[in-house]
C-alpha positions as CSV (number, residue, x, y, z in Angstrom):
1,X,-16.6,-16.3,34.0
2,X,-13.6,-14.1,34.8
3,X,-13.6,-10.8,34.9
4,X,-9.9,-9.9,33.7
5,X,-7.3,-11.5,31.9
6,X,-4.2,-10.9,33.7
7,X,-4.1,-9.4,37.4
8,X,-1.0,-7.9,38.1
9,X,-0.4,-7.1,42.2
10,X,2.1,-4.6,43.1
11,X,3.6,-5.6,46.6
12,X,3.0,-2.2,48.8
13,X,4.1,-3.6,52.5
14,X,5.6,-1.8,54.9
15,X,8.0,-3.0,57.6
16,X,9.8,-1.3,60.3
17,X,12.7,0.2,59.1
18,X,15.0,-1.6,60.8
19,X,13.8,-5.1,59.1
20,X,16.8,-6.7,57.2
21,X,14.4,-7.7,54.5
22,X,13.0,-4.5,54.0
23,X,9.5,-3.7,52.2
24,X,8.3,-2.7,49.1
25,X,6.1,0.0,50.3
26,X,9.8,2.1,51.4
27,X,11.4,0.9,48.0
28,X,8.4,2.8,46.0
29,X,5.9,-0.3,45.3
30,X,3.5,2.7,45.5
31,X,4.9,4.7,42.8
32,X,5.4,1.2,40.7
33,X,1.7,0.4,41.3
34,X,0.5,4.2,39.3
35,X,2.9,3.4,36.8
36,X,0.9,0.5,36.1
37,X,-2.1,1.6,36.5
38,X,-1.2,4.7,34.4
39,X,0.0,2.8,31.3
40,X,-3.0,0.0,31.4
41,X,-5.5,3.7,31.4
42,X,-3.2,5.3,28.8
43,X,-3.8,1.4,26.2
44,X,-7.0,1.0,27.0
45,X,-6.6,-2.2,28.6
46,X,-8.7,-1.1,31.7
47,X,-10.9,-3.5,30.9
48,X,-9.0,-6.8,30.2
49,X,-6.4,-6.2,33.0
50,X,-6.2,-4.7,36.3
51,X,-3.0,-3.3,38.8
52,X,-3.9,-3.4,42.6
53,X,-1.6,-3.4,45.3
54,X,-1.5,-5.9,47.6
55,X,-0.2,-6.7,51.1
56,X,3.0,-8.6,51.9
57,X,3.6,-11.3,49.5
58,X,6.6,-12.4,51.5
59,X,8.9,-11.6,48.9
60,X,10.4,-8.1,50.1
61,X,13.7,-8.6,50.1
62,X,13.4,-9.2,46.4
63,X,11.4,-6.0,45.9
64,X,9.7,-4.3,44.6
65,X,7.9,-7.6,43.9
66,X,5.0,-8.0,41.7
67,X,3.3,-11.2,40.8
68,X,1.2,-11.4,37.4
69,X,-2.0,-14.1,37.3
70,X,-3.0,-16.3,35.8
71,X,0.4,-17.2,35.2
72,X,1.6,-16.5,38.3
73,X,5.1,-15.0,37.2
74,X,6.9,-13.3,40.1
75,X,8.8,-10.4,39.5
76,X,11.6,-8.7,41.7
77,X,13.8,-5.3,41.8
78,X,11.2,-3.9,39.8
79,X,11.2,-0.1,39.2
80,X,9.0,2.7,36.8
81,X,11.8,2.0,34.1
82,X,10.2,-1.7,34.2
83,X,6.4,-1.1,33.9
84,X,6.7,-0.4,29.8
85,X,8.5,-3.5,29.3
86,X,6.2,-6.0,31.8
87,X,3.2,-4.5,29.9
88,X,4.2,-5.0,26.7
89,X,6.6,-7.9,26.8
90,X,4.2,-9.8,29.4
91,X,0.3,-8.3,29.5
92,X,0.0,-7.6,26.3
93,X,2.3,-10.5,23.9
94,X,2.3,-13.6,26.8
95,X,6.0,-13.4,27.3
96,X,7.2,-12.7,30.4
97,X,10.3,-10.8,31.5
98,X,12.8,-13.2,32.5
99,X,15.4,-10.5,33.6
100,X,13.0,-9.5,35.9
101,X,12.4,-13.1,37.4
102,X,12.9,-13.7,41.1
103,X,15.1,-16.5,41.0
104,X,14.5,-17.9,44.1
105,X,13.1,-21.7,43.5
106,X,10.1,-20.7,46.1
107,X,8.6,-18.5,43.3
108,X,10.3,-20.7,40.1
109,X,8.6,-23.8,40.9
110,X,6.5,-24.0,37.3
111,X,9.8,-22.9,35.9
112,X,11.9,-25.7,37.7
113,X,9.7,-28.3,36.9
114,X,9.2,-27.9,33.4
């Protein structure tokens, strides 16, 4: 039995600032991650989906990265601007924002085999 429909982890690492890949924790994965979280409160959706953040997901120097389960679609450069659009495009009507696709084959494998 699962608890939630879709899981949505908002990448909130934090590398030394001298790291050439950076981290999403100093691009504002923080301040993605209560957009989120705002927006799933504000629909009423707290109880079919849930926004954490997470640790590295080794993806940084796409950031801010965000994966989405079950599906596990992987999301890079996002920003507050984005949130609306994941949620509604993504969480809520099962199509993903492909704009927002990290295009990296590591994290398009589904994509490239289909």
């Amino acid at each position: 039995m699962k608890r939630f429909e879709k899981h949505i982890f908002i990448c909130e690492n934090v590398r030394p600032d001298d790291n050439p890949r950076g981290s999403c924790g100093q691009k504002g994965g923080s301040l993605v991650k209560e957009a989120f979280k705002q927006k799933i409160k504000t629909l009423g959706l707290n109880a079919e989906v849930r926004a954490n953040t997470c640790g590295c997901l080794d993806a940084c120097e796409f950031g801010i990265t965000v994966v989405v389960y079950p599906e596990q679609v992987w999301y890079g450069g996002v920003k507050i601007e984005d949130v609306d659009e994941i949620i509604n495009s993504h969480i809520i009507n099962n199509k993903p924002v492909e704009r927002l696709f990290i295009k990296d084959k590591r994290y398009t494998k589904d994509l490239n085999e289909s």
